[in-house]
GUNUFI-121320 format. One line per field, with one value per residue (C-alpha): residue in three letters; x, y, z. Coordinates in steps of 0.001 Angstrom, whole numbers. Last residue first. Layout:
N
resn = c(ALA, ...)
u = c(X, ...)
v = c(Y, ...)
w = c(Z, ...)
REM end
This chain:
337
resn = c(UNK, UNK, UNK, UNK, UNK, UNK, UNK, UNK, UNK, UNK, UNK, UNK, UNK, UNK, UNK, UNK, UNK, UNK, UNK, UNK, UNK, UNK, UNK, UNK, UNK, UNK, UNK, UNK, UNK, UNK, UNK, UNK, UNK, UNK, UNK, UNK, UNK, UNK, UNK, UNK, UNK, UNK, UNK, UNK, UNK, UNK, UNK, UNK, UNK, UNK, UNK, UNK, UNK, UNK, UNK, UNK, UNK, UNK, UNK, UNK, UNK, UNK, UNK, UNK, UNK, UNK, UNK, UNK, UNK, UNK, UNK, UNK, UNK, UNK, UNK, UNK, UNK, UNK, UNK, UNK, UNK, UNK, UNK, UNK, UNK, UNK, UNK, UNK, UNK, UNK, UNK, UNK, UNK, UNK, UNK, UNK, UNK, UNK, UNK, UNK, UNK, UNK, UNK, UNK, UNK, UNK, UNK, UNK, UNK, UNK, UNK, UNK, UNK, UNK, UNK, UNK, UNK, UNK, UNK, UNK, UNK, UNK, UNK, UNK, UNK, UNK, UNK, UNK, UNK, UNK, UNK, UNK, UNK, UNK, UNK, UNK, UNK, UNK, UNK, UNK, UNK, UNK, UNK, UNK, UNK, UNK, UNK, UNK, UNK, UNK, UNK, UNK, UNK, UNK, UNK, UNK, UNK, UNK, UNK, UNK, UNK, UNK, UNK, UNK, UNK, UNK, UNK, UNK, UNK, UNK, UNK, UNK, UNK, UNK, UNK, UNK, UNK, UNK, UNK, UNK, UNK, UNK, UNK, UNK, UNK, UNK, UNK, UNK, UNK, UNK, UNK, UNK, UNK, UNK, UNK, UNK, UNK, UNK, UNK, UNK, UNK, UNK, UNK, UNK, UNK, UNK, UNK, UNK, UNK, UNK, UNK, UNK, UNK, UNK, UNK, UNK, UNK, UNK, UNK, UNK, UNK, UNK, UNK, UNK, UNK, UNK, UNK, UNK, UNK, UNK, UNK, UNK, UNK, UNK, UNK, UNK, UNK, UNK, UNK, UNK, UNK, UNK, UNK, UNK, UNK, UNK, UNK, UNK, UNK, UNK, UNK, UNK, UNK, UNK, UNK, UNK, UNK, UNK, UNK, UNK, UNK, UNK, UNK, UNK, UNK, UNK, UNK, UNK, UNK, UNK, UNK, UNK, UNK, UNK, UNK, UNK, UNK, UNK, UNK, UNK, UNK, UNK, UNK, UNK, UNK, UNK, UNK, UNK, UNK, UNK, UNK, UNK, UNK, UNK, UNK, UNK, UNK, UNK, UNK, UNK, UNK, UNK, UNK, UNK, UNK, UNK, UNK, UNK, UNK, UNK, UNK, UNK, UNK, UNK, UNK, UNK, UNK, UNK, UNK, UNK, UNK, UNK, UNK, UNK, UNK, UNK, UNK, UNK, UNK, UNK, UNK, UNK, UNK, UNK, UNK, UNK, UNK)
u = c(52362, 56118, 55827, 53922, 57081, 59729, 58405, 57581, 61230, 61966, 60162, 61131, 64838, 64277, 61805, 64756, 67344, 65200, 64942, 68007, 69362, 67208, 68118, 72013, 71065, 69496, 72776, 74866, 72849, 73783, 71108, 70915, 66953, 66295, 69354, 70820, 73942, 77146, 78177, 76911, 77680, 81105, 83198, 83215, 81234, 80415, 79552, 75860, 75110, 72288, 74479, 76550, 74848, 71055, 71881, 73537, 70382, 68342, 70221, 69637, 66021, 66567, 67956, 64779, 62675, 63892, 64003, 61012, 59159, 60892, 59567, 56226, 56312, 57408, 54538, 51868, 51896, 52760, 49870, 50748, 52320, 55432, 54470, 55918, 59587, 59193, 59578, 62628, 63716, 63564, 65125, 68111, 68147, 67587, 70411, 72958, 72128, 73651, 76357, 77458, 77090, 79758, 81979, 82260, 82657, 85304, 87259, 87046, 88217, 85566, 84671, 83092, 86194, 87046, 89037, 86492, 88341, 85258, 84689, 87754, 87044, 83544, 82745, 83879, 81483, 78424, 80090, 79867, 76138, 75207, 77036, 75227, 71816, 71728, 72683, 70507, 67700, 68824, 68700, 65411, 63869, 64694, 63755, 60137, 58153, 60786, 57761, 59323, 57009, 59654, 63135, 61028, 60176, 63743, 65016, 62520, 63332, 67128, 66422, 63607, 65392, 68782, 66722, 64691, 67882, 70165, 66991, 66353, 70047, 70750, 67647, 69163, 72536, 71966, 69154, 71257, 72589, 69077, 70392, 71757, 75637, 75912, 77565, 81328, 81664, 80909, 83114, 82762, 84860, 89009, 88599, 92202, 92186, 93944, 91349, 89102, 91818, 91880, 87808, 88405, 87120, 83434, 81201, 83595, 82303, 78751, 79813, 81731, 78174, 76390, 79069, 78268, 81398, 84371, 87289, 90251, 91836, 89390, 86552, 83991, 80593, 77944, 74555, 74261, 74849, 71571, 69720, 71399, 70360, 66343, 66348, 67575, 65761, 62337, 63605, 64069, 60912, 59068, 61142, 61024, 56691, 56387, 58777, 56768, 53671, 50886, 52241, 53332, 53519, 55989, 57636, 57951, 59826, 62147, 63107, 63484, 67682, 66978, 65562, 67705, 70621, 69615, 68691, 72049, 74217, 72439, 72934, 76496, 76428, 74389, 76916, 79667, 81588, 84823, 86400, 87223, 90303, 91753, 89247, 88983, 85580, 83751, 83033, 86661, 86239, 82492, 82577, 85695, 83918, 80985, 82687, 84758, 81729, 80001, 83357, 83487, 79953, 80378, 83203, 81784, 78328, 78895, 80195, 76807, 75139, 76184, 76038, 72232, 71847, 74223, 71808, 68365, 69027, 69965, 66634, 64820, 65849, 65111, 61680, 60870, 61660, 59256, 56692, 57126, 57117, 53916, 52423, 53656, 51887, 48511, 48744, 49268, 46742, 44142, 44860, 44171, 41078)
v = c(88079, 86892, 84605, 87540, 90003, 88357, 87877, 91617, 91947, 89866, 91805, 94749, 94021, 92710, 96217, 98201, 96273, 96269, 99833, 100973, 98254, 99827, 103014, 101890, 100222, 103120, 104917, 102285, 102424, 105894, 108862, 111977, 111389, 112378, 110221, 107545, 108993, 106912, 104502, 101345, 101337, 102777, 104832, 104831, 106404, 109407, 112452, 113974, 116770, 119627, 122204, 119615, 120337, 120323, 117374, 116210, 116941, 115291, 112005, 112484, 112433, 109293, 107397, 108755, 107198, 104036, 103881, 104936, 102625, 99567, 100832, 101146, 98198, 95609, 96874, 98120, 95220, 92739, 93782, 95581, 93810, 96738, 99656, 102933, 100865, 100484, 104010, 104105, 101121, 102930, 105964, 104154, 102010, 104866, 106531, 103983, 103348, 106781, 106071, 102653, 104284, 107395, 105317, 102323, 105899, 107035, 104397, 103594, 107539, 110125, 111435, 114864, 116739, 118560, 116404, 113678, 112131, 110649, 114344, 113246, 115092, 115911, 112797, 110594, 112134, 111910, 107794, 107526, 109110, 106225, 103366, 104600, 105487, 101779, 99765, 102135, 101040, 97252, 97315, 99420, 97208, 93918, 95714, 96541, 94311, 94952, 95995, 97241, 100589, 102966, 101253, 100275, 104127, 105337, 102645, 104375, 107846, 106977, 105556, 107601, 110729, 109194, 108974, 111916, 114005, 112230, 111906, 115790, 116781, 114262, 115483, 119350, 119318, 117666, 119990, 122907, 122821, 124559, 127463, 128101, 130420, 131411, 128904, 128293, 126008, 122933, 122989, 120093, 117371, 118565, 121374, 123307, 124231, 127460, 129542, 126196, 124837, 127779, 127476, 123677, 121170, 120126, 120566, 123034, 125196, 124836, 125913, 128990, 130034, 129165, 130758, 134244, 135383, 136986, 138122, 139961, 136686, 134255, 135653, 134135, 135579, 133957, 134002, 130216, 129747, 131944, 129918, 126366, 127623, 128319, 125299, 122809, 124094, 123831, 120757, 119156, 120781, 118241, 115801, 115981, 116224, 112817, 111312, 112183, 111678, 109329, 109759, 113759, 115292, 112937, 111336, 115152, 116331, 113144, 113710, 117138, 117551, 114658, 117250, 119704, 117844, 116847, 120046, 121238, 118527, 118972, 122587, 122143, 119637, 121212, 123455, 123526, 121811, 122142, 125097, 127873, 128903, 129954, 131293, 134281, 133875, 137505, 140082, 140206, 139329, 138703, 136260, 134849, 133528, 132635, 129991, 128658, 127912, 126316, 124397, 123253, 122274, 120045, 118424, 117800, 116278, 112786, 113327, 114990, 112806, 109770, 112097, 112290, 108923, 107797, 109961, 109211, 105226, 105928, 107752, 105264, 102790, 104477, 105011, 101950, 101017, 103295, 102079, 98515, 99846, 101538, 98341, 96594, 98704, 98978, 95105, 94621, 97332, 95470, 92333, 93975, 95276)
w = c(78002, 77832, 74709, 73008, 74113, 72526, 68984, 69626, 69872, 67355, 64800, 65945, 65298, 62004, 60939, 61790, 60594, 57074, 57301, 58096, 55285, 52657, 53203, 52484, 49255, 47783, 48610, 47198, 43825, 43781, 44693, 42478, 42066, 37943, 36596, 39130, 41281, 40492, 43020, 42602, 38242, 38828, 41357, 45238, 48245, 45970, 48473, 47567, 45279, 45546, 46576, 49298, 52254, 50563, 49258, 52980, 53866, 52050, 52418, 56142, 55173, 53252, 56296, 58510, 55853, 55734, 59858, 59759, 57263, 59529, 63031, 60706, 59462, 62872, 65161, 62768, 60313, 63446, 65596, 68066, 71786, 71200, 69721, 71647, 71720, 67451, 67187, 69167, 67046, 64134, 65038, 66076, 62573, 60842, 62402, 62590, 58444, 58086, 60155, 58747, 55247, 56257, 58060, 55081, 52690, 55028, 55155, 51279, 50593, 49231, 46013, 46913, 47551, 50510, 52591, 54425, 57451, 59083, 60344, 62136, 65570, 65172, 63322, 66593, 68507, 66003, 66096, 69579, 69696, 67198, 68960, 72402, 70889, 69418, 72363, 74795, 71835, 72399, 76105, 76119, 74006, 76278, 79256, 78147, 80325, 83579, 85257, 88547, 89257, 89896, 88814, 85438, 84799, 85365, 82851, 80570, 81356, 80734, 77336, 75931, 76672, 74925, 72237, 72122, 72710, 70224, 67231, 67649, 67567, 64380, 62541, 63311, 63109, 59501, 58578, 59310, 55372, 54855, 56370, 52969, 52655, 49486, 46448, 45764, 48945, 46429, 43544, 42153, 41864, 41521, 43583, 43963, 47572, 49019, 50755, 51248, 53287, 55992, 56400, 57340, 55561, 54391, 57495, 59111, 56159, 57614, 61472, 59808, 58864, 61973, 63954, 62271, 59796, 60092, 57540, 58210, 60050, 60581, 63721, 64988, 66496, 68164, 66386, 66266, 69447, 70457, 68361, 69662, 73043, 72078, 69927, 72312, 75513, 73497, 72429, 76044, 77478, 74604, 75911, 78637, 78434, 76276, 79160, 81708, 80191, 82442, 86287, 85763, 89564, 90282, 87307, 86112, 89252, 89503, 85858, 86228, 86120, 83299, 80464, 81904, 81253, 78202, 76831, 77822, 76344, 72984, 72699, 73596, 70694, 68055, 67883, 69558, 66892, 67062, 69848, 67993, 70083, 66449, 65100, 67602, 69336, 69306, 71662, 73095, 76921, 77599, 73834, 74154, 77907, 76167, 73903, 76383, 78580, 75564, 75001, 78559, 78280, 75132, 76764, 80402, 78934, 78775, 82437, 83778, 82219, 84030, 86868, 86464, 85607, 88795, 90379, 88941, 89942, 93251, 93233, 91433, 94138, 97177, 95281, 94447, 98548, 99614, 97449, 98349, 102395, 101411, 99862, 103175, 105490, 103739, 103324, 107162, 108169, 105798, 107415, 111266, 109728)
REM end
């Protein structure tokens, strides 16, 4: 009895001490946050404020890019506000259920975003709408440009051009989700089994949410015409193979110990396919056309698919990084188990 006492006594002092250290763990996560945040916040706030005073966001104090990234900020936020809520009362799917909580949040906000007001002179359009020409150059350029490629703003407004904001807000949340859940899993029950994967994919959501970050500023310096500059083509392939590779390896995290044709295929299928959806999108961007990363053979789009060479080339890196890192990984984890 007296040894049973002893044992009872020291599993609850382990348990105590897991959770002193998930909690120290969920604040500097939560403030963590809470910083990476600040920006998109401010410019929600700012936003909303135009809106109370005037009823619509003059042009000018159009702050870039709130949307998908206010949106973003706020579904994360939420989605790790709850964290210690959902690992409590949720042992089996916490992080399945944040991040299911964390769309819904996304969706709703970036809805309402979306039918914010701004305003461009005489003219004024829904912030969806502007948010598309910001895609290409600003508004104020298009009034004045002479296209030399095609011209690509001629045609109506398509939600379809939302598919970018989109795939990038779903991958950033469920990501970043995955991440900070699953470093707040290990500080709970100390199996460091999937450190290793969590390392790389924090690795891989980091570089990829820097670069979304960097494109709102620069938009990786694109001016308007289709044919862009050798800068912002090497930008424009490393970010598109970012993604796949990022969605890949968050795929390959729920897989780990498979066997190899499950554990290293369909990490690398993904991150193909996720690379060709953003292709897709920037189609469906661009009227049907994509940006030309350079002229010639490797760069011109291929008859029937519109995809260059190049292009083909990119979606095959995502997925062979993707399958590469997996690979190792799981290379990793039979020598541990």
């Amino acid at each position: 009895m007296k040894d049973e006492g002893k044992e009872k006594s020291k599993n609850e002092m382990l348990c105590k001490k897991a959770q002193n250290k998930f909690d120290i763990y969920w604040v500097f996560a939560l403030l963590g946050t809470l910083v990476v945040s600040a920006y998109p916040i401010y410019m929600g706030a700012k936003v909303l404020r135009y809106m109370a005073i005037y009823g619509f966001v003059p042009q000018k104090n159009y702050p870039k890019y709130i949307i998908p990234y206010t949106p973003v900020a706020i579904a994360v936020l939420v989605a790790v506000g709850l964290m210690p809520v959902l690992f409590k009362k949720l042992k089996k799917y916490p992080l399945l259920t944040a991040s299911g909580l964390a769309l819904v949040v996304f969706f709703v906000t970036e809805l309402l975003f979306e039918q914010k007001v701004i305003v461009n002179g005489t003219l004024s359009a829904k912030l969806e709408r502007w948010q598309m020409f910001m895609c290409y150059v600003s508004p104020e350029t298009y009034q004045t440009r002479n296209w030399k490629a095609v011209d690509i703003l001629i045609g109506e407004y398509s939600p379809t051009f939302k598919i970018h904001f989109y795939m990038i807000s779903v991958v950033l949340i469920l990501t970043i989700l995955s991440c900070l859940y699953g470093f707040g899993q290990m500080a709970l029950t100390g199996n460091r089994k999937k450190l290793k994967v969590l390392v790389i994919q924090s690795i891989c959501s980091a570089l990829f949410l820097g670069l979304c970050i960097f494109a709102c500023f620069t938009a990786f310096f694109r001016d308007g015409d289709l044919l862009v500059s050798t800068l912002s083509a090497v930008l424009m392939g490393v970010f598109f193979s970012l993604l796949g590779v990022t969605v890949g390896t968050y795929a390959g995290s729920f897989l780990l110990g498979k066997k190899k044709a499950v554990a290293v295929g369909i990490p690398a299928a993904v991150g193909a396919a996720t690379t060709l959806a953003m292709y897709i999108g920037e189609m469906c961007l661009l009227s049907g056309n994509l940006y030309l990363l350079g002229t010639g053979f490797w760069f011109t789009g291929l008859p029937g698919i519109v995809l260059a060479p190049v292009d083909l080339l990119i979606i095959l890196v995502a997925g062979i990084v993707s399958g590469g890192i997996s690979l190792m990984l799981n290379k990793k984890c039979d020598r541990v188990g």
